[in-house]
Residue frames as qw, qx, qy, qz and C-alpha x, y, z in Angstrom:
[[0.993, -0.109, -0.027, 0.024, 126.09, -16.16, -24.99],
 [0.109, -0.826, 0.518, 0.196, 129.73, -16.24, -23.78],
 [0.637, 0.458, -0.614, -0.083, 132.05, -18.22, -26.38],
 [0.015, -0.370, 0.871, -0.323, 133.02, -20.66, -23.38],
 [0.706, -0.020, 0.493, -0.508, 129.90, -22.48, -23.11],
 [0.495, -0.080, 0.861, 0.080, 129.52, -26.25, -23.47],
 [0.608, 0.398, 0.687, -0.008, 127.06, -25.82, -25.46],
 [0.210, 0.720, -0.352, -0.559, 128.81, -23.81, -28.39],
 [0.019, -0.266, 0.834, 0.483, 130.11, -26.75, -30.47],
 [0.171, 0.384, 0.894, 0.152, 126.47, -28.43, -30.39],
 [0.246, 0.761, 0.223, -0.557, 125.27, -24.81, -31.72],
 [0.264, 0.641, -0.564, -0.449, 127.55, -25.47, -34.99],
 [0.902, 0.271, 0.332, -0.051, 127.48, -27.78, -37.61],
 [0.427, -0.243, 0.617, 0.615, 129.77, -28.89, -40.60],
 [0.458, 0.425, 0.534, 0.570, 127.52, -27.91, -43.30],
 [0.048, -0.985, -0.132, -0.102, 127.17, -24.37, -42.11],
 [0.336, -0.700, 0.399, 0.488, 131.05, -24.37, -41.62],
 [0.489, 0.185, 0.643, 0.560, 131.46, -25.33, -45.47],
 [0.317, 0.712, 0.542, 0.314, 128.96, -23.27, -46.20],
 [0.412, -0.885, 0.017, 0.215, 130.69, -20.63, -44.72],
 [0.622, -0.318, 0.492, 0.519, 133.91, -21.23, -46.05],
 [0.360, 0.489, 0.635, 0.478, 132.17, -20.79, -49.59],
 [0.072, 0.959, 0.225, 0.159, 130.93, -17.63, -49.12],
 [0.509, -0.766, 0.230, 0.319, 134.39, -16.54, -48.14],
 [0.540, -0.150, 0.713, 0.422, 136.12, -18.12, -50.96],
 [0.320, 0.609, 0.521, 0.505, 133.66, -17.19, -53.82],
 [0.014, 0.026, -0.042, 0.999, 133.01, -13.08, -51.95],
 [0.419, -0.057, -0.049, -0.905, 129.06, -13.98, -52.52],
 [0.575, 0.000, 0.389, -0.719, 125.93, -15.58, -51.23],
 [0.693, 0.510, -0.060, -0.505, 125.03, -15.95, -54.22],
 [0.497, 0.599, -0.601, -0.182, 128.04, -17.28, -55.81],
 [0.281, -0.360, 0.830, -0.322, 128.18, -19.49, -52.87],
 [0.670, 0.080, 0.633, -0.380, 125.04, -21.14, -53.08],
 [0.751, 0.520, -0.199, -0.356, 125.28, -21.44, -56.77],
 [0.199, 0.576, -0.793, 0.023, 128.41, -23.12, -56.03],
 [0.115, 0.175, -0.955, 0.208, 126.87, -25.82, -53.82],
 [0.314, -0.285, -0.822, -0.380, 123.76, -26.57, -55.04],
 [0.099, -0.561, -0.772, 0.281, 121.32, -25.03, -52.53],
 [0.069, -0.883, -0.406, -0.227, 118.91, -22.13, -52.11],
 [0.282, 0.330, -0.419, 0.798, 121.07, -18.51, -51.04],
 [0.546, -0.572, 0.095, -0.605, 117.94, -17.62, -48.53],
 [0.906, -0.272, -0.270, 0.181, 119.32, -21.45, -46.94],
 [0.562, 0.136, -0.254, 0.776, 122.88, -20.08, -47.05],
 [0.116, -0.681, -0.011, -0.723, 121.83, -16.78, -45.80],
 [0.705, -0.649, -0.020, -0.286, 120.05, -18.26, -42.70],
 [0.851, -0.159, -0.259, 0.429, 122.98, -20.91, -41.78],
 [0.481, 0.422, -0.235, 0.731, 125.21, -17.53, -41.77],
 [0.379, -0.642, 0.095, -0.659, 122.94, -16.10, -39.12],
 [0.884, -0.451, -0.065, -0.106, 122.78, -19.03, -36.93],
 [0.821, -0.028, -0.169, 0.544, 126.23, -19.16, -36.78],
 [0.044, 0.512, -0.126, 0.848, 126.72, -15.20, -35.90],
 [0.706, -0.548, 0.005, -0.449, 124.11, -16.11, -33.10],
 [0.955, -0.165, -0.124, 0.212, 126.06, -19.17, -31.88],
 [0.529, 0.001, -0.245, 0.812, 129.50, -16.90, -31.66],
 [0.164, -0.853, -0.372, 0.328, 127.55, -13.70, -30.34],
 [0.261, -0.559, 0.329, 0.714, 129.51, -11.86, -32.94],
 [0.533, 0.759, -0.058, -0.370, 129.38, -10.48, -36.67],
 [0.821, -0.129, 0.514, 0.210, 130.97, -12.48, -39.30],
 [0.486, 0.342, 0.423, 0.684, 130.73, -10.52, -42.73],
 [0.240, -0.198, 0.374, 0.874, 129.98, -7.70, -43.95],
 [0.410, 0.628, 0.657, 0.078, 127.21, -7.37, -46.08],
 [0.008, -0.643, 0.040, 0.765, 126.96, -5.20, -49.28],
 [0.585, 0.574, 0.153, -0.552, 125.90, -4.58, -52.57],
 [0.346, 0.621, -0.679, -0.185, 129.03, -6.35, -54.33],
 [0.826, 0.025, -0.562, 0.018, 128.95, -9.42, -51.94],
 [0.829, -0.528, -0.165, 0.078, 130.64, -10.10, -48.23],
 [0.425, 0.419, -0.621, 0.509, 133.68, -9.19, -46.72],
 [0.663, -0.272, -0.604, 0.348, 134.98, -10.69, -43.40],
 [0.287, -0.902, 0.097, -0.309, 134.65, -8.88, -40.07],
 [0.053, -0.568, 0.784, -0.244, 137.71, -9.23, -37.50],
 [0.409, -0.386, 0.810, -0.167, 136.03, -11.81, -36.01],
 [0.918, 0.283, 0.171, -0.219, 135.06, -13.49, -39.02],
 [0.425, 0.702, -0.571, 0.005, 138.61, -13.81, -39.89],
 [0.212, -0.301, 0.895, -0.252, 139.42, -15.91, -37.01],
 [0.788, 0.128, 0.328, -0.504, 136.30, -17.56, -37.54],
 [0.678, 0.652, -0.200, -0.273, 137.54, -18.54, -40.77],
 [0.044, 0.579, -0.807, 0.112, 140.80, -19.60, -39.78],
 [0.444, -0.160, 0.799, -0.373, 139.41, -22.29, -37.54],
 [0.778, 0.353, 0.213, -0.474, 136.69, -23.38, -40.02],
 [0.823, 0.403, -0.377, -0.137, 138.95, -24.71, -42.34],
 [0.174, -0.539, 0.772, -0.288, 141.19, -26.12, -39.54],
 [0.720, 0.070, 0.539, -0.432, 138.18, -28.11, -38.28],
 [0.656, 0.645, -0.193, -0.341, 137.37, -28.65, -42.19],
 [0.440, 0.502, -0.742, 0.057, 141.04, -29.92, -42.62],
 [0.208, -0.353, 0.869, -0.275, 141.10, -32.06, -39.70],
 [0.744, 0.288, 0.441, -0.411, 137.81, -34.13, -40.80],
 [0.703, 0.552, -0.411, -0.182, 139.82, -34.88, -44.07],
 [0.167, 0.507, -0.840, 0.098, 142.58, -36.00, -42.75],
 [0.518, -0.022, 0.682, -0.517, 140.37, -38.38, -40.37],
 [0.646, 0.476, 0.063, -0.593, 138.70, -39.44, -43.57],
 [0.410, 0.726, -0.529, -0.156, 141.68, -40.28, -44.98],
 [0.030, -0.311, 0.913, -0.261, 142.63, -42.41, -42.55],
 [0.643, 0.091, 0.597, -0.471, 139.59, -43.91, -41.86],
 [0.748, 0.487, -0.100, -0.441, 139.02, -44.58, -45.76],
 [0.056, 0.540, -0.840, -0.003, 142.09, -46.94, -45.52],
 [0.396, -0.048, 0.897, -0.191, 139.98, -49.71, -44.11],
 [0.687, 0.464, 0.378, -0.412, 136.96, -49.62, -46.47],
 [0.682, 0.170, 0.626, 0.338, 137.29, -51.57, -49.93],
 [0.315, 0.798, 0.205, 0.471, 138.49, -49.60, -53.19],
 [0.321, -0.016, 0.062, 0.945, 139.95, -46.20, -53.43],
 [0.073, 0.798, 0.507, 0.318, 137.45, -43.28, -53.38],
 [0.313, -0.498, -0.256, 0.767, 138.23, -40.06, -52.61],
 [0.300, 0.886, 0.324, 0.139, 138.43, -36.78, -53.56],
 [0.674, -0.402, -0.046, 0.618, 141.62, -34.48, -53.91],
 [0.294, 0.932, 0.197, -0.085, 142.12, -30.86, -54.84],
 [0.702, -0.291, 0.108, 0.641, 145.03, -29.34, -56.20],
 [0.162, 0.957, 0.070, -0.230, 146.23, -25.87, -57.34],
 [0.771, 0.018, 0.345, 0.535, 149.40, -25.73, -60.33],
 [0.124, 0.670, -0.243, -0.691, 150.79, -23.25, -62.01],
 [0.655, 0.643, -0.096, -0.386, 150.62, -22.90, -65.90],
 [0.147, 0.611, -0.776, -0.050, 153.98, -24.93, -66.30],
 [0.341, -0.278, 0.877, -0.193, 152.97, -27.72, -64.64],
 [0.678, 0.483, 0.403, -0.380, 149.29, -27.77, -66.01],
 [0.622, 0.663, -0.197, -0.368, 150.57, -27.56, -69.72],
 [0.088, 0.550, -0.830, -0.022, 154.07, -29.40, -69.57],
 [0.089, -0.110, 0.959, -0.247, 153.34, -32.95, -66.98],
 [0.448, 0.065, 0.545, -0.706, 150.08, -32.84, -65.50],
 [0.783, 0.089, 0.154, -0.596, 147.44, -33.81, -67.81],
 [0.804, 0.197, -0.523, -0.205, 149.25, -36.97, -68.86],
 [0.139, 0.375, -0.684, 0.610, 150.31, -37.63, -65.57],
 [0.530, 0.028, 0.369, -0.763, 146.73, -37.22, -64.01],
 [0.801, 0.207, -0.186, -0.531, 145.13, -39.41, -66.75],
 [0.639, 0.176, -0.732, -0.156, 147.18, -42.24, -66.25],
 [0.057, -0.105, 0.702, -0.702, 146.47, -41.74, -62.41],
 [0.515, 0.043, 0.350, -0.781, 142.77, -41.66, -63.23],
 [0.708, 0.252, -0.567, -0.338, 142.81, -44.60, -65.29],
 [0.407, 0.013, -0.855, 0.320, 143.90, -46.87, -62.22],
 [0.089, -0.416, -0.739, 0.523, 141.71, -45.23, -59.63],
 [0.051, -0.466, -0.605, -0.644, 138.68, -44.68, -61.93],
 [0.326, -0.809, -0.488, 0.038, 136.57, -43.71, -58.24],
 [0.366, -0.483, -0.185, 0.773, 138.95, -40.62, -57.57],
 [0.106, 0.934, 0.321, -0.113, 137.73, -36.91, -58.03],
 [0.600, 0.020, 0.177, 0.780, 140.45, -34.77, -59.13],
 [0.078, 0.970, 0.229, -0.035, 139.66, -30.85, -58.92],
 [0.554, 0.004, 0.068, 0.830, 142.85, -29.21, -60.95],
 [0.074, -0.967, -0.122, 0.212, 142.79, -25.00, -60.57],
 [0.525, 0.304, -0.100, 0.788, 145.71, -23.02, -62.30],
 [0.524, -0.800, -0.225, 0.184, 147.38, -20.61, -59.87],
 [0.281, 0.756, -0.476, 0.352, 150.34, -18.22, -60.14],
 [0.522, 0.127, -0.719, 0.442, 153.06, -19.99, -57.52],
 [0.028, 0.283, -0.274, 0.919, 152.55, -17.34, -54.97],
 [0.838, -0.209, -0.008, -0.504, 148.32, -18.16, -54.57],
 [0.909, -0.043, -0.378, -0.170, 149.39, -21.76, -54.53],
 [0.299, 0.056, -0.746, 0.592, 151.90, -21.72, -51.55],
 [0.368, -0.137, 0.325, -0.860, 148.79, -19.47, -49.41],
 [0.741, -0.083, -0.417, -0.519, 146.32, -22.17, -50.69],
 [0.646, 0.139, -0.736, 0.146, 148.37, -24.85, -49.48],
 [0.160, 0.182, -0.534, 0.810, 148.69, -23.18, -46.19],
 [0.450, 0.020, 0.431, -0.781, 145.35, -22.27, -45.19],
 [0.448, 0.253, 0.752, -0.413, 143.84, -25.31, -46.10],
 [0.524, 0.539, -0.045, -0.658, 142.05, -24.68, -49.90],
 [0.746, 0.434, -0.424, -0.275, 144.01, -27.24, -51.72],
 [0.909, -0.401, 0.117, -0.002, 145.23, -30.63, -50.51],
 [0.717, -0.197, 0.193, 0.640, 148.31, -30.46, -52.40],
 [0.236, 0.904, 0.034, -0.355, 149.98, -27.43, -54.58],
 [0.796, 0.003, 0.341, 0.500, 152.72, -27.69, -57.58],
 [0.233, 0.972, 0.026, -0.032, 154.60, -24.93, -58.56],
 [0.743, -0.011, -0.192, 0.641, 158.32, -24.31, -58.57],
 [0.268, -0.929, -0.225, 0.122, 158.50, -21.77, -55.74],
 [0.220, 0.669, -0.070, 0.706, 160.62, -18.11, -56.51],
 [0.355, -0.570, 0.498, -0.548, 160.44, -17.61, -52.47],
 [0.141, -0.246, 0.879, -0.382, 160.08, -19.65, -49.56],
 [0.408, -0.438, -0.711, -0.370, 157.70, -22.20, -49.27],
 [0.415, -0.560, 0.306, -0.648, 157.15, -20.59, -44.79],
 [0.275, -0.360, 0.818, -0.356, 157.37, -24.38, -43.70],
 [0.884, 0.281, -0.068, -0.367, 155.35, -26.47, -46.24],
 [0.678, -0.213, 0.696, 0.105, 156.58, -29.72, -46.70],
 [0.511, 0.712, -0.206, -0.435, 157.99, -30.32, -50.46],
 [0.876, 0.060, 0.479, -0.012, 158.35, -32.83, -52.90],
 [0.121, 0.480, -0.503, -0.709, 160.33, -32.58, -56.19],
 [0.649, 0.592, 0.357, -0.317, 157.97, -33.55, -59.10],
 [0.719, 0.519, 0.341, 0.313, 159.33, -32.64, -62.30],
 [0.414, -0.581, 0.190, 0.675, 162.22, -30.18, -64.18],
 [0.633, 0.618, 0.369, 0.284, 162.13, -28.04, -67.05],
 [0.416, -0.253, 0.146, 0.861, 164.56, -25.15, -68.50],
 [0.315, 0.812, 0.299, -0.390, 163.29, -22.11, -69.68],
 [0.526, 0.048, 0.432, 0.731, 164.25, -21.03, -73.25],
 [0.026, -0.501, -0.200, 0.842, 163.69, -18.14, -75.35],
 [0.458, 0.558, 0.674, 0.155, 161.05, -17.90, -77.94],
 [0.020, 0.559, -0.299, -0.773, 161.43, -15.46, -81.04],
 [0.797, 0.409, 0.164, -0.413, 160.20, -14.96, -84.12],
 [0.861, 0.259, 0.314, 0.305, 161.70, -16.91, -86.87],
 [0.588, 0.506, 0.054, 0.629, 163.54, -14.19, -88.92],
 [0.471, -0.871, 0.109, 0.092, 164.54, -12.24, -85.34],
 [0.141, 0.823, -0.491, 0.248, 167.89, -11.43, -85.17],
 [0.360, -0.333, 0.840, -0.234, 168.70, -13.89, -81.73],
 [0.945, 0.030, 0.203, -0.254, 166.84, -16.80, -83.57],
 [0.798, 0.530, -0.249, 0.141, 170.12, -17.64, -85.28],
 [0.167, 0.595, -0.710, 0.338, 172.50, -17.79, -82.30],
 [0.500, -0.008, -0.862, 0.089, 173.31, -21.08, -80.70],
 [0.485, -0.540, -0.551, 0.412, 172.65, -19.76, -76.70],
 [0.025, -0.720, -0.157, -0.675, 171.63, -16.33, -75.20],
 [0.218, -0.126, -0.585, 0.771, 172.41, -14.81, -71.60],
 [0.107, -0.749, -0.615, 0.222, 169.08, -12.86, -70.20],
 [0.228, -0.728, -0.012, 0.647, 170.65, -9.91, -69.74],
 [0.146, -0.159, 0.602, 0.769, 171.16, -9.53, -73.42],
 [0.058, -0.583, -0.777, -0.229, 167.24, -9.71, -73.96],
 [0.236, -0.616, -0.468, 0.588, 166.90, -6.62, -71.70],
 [0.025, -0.472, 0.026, 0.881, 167.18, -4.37, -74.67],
 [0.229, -0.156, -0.568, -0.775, 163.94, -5.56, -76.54],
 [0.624, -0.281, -0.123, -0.718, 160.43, -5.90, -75.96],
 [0.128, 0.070, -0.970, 0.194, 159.18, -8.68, -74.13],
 [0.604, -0.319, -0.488, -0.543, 155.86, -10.43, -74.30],
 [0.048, 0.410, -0.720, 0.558, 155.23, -11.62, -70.42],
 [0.371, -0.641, -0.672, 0.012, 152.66, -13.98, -68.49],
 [0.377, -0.829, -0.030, -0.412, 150.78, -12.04, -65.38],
 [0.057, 0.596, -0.624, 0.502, 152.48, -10.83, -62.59],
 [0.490, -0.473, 0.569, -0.461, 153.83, -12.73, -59.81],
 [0.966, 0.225, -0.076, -0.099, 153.92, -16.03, -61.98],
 [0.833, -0.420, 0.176, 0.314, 157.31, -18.07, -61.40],
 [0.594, 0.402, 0.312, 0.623, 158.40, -16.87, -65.08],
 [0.175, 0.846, 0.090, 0.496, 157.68, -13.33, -64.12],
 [0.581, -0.776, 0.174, 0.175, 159.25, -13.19, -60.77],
 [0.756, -0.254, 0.329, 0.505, 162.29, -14.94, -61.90],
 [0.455, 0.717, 0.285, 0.445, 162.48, -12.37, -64.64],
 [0.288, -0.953, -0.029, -0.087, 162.48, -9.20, -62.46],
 [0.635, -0.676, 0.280, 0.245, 164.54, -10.61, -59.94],
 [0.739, -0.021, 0.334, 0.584, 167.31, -11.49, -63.08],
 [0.403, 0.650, 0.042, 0.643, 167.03, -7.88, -64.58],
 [0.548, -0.826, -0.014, -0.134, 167.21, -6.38, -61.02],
 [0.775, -0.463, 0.158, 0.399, 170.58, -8.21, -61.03],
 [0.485, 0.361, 0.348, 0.717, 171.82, -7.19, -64.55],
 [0.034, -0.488, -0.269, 0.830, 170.41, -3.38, -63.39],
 [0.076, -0.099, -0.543, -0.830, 168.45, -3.03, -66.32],
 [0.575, 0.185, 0.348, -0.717, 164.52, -2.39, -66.61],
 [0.438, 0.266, 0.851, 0.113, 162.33, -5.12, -68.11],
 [0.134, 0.199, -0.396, -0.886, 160.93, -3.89, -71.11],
 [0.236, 0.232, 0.941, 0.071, 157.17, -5.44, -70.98],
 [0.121, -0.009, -0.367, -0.922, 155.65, -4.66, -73.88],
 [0.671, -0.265, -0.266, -0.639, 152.64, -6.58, -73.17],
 [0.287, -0.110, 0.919, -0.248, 151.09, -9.50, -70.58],
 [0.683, 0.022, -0.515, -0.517, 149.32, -12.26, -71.07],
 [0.609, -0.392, 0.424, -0.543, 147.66, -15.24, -68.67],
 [0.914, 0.121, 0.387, -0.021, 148.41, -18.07, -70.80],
 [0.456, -0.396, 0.599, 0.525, 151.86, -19.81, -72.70],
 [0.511, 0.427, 0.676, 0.315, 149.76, -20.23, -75.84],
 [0.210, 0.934, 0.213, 0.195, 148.76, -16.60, -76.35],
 [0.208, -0.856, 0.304, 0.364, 152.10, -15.50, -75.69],
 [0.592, -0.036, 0.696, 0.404, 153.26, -17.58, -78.15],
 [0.278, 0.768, 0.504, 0.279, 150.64, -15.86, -80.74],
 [0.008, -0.972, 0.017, 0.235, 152.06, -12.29, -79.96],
 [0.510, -0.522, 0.450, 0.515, 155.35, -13.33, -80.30],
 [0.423, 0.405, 0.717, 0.377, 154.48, -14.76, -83.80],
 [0.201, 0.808, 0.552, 0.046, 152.64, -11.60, -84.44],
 [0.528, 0.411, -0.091, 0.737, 155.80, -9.36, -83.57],
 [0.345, -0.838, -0.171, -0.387, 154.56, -7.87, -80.50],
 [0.201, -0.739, 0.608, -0.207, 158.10, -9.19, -78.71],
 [0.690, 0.203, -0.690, -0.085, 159.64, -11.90, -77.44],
 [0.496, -0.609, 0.189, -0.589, 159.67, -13.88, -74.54],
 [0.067, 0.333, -0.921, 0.193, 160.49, -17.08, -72.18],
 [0.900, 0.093, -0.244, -0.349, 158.52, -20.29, -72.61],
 [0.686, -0.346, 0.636, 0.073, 159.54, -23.84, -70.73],
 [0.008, 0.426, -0.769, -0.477, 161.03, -25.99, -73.25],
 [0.144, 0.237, 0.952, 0.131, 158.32, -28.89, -73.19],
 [0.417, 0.704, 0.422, -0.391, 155.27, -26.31, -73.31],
 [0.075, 0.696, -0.457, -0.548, 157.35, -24.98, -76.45],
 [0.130, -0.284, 0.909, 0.277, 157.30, -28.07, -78.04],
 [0.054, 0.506, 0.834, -0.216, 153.70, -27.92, -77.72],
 [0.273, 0.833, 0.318, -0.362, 153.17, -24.71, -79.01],
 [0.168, -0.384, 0.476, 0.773, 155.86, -24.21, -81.51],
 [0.262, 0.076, 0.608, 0.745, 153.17, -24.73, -84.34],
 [0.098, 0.788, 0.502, -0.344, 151.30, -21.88, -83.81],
 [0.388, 0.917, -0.035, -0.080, 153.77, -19.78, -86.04],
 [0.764, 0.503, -0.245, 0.322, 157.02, -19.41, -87.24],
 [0.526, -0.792, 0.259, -0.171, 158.56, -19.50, -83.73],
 [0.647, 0.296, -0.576, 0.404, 162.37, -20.50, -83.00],
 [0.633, -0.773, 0.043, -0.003, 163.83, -21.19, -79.44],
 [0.258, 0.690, -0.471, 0.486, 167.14, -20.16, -78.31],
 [0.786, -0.149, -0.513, 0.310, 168.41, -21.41, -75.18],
 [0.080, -0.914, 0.282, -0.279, 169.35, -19.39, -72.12],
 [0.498, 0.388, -0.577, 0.517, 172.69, -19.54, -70.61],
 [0.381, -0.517, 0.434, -0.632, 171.69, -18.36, -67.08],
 [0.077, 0.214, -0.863, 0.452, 171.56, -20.96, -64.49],
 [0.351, 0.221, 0.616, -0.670, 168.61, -19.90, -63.00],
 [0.630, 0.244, -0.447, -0.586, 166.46, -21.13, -66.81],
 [0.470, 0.141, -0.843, -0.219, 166.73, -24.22, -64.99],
 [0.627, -0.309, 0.206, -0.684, 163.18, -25.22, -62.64],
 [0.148, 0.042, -0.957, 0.246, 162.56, -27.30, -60.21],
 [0.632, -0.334, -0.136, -0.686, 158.55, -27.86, -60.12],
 [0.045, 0.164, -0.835, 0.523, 157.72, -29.11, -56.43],
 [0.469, -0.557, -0.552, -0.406, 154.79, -30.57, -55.00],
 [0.030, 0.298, -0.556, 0.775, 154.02, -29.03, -51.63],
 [0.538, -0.337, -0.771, -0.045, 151.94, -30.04, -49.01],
 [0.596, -0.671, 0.051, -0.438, 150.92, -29.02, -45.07],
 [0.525, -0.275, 0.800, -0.094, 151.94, -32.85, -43.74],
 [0.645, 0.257, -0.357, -0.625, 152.04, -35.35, -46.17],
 [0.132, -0.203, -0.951, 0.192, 151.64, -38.32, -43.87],
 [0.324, 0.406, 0.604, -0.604, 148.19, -36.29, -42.70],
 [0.341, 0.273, -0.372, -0.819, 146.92, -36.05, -46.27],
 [0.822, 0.009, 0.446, -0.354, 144.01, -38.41, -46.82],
 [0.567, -0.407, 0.606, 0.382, 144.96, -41.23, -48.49],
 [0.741, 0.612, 0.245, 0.128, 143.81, -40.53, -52.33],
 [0.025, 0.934, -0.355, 0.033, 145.86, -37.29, -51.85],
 [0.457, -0.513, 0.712, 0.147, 148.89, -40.03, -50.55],
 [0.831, 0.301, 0.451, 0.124, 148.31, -41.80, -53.72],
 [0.500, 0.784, 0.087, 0.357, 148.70, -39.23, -56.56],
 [0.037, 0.951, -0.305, -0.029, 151.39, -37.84, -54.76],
 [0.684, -0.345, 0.639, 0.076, 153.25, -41.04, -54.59],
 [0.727, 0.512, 0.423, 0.176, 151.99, -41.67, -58.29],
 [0.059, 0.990, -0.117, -0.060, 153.56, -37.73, -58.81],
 [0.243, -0.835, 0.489, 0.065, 156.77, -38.09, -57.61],
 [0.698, -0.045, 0.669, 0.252, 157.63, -42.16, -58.75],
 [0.633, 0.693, 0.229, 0.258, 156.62, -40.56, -62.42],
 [0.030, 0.974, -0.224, 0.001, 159.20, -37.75, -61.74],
 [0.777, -0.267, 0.551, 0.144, 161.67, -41.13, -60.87],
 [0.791, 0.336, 0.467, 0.210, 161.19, -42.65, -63.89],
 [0.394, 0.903, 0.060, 0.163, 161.63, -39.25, -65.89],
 [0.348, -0.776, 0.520, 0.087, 165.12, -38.52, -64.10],
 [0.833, -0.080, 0.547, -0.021, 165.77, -41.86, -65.04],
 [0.693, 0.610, 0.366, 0.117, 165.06, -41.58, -68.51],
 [0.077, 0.990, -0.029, 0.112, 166.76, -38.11, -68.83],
 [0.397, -0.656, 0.631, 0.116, 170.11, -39.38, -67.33],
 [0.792, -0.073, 0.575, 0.192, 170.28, -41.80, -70.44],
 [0.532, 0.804, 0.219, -0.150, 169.18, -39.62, -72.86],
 [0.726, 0.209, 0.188, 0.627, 171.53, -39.08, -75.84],
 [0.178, 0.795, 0.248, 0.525, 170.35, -35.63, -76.07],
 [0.434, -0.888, -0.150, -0.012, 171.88, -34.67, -72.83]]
C-alpha cells in the first residue's frame, strides 16, 4: 500500500496511536499494556495493524522488549504530534462545557518537587477538585526533551542550558547553600566561595541534575576536579550521608529547612552568584495548552507573584 493513499488515515486510529506511544515510552508490550489496562495480545495486534497500514516495520522485537525501527521513529514523532494536537483541541473545546475537568501532566525536578510544588499543587487541587494532576520527578535535562516532544504538558526545572525554543515562565527562586556536618570545620564560617569546597569530599545528587551540572561547570571554572565521593537520587539521603560523614554537599535552602532534622547538619551560605536559581515553568505554546494546563500555570506563576512580593518585604532580606 503506498503511504499516499486516501485511505491511510481511515486505516489508523487514536487508540492504537496511544497505544503505540506506550510501548515506546515504557520499552515493553508488556509494560505497556499493564500500563493501560488492556490485554498485551490486544496491544500486540493494534501494533500489527498499524505496520500493515504504513507498509513498514515499526519496532523491533526482542527478548528485553521493543526498540524503534527508522521508520518507527518518524512514526513516533507524528503520533504524539497528532496526540498533542487533539489536546490542545480539547482544551479549547473544554472551555465551553460547565466545570473544570481535565487532566495535566507535568515533569519537575527534585527542587521544585520538595521545595514549592506539593503545597502549591494542593491548594490548586482544592479549587478544581475535577483536575488530574500526574507529577514525575526528572533531572532538568529529561524535562526540557519531555516538554519538547510532547510527554508532559508543562515542565519545571531551572534550566543549566538552553531551553532550544520552549516558551518559559518564571515560577519560583531559591539559593543553594552548603550543608556540613555540625562539628566540620566550614560549619563555623559566616559564607563560603565554591571553589574553596573543591578540596573535600562531596556527597552529590545523579548526574546531569541542575545541582550537578552547575557544579561541574563551577569547578571547570575554578580548574579544579570535583571530588565526588558518592551520588545519590534524592536531597534527603544526601542529607543522611552528610550526617554520617561521608562528605558534604549543596542543598537549596528551603529543602534544607526541611531536612535539617535528620542530623546534626549546619548550612553555610555560598558566595558565588550562580547559588542563586531561577526555577521556570516551560511549555511548547502556552496559549495552545488545554485549558486545565492554562489554569495551574496561571495558578503557578500568580503564587510565584505573591512570593516575590512577600520576599521583597521580608526583614530577613
Amino acid at each position: 500500500m503506498a503511504i499516499s493513499d486516501r485511505s491511510f488515515a481511515r486505516r489508523l486510529d487514536l487508540t492504537s496511536l496511544q497505544l503505540f506511544v506506550a510501548v515506546c515510552e515504557s520499552g515493553s508490550i508488556g509494560r505497556a499494556a499493564e500500563r493501560e489496562a488492556i490485554a498485551a495480545s490486544a496491544v500486540s495486534k493494534r501494533l500489527s495493524d498499524l505496520e500493515a497500514a504504513v507498509d513498514a516495520p515499526l519496532l523491533y522485537r526482542h527478548a528485553r522488549g521493543v526498540d524503534l525501527t527508522p521508520a518507527g521513529e518518524t512514526f513516533l514523532h507524528h503520533a504524539r504530534s497528532v496526540l498533542s494536537s487533539l489536546d490542545t483541541m480539547q482544551g479549547e473545546l473544554s472551555e465551553y462545557a460547565q466545570g473544570v475537568r481535565g487532566h495535566v501532566r507535568i515533569h519537575a525536578n527534585i527542587s521544585a518537587i520538595v521545595q514549592f510544588l506539593p503545597g502549591d499543587l494542593g491548594v490548586f487541587t482544592t479549587r478544581h477538585e475535577q483536575v488530574k494532576i500526574d507529577l514525575e520527578e526528572r533531572v532538568s535535562t529529561e524535562i526540557i526533551r519531555a516538554v519538547h516532544e510532547g510527554e508532559c504538558d508543562i515542565g519545571i526545572c531551572n534550566p543549566t542550558i538552553g531551553v532550544g525554543g520552549l516558551q518559559a515562565r518564571p515560577y519560583r527562586q531559591d539559593r543553594l547553600v552548603l550543608v556540613v556536618p555540625a562539628r566540620h570545620p566550614l560549619a563555623a564560617l559566616p559564607a563560603v566561595w565554591f571553589a574553596d569546597l573543591l578540596d573535600h569530599d562531596l556527597v552529590g545528587l545523579h548526574g546531569n541534575s541542575a545541582i550537578d551540572l552547575a557544579m561541574r561547570r563551577a569547578a571547570a571554572q575554578a580548574g579544579k576536579p570535583l571530588r565526588l565521593r558518592i551520588r545519590v537520587t534524592g536531597l534527603d539521603a544526601m542529607c543522611r550521608m552528610i550526617d554520617n560523614g561521608l562528605g558534604i554537599g549543596l542543598v537549596p535552602d528551603r529543602a534544607f529547612d526541611l531536612l535539617r532534622e535528620i542530623g546534626a547538619l549546619r548550612a553555610v551560605p555560598l558566595r558565588d552568584e550562580w547559588a542563586t536559581r531561577h526555577i521556570q515553568i516551560l511549555a511548547r505554546d502556552f496559549a495552545a495548552l488545554p485549558v486545565t494546563a492554562r489554569l495551574l500555570v496561571d495558578h503557578l506563576t500568580a503564587t510565584e507573584d505573591a512570593a516575590a512580593s512577600v520576599g521583597a518585604h521580608s526583614p530577613h532580606r
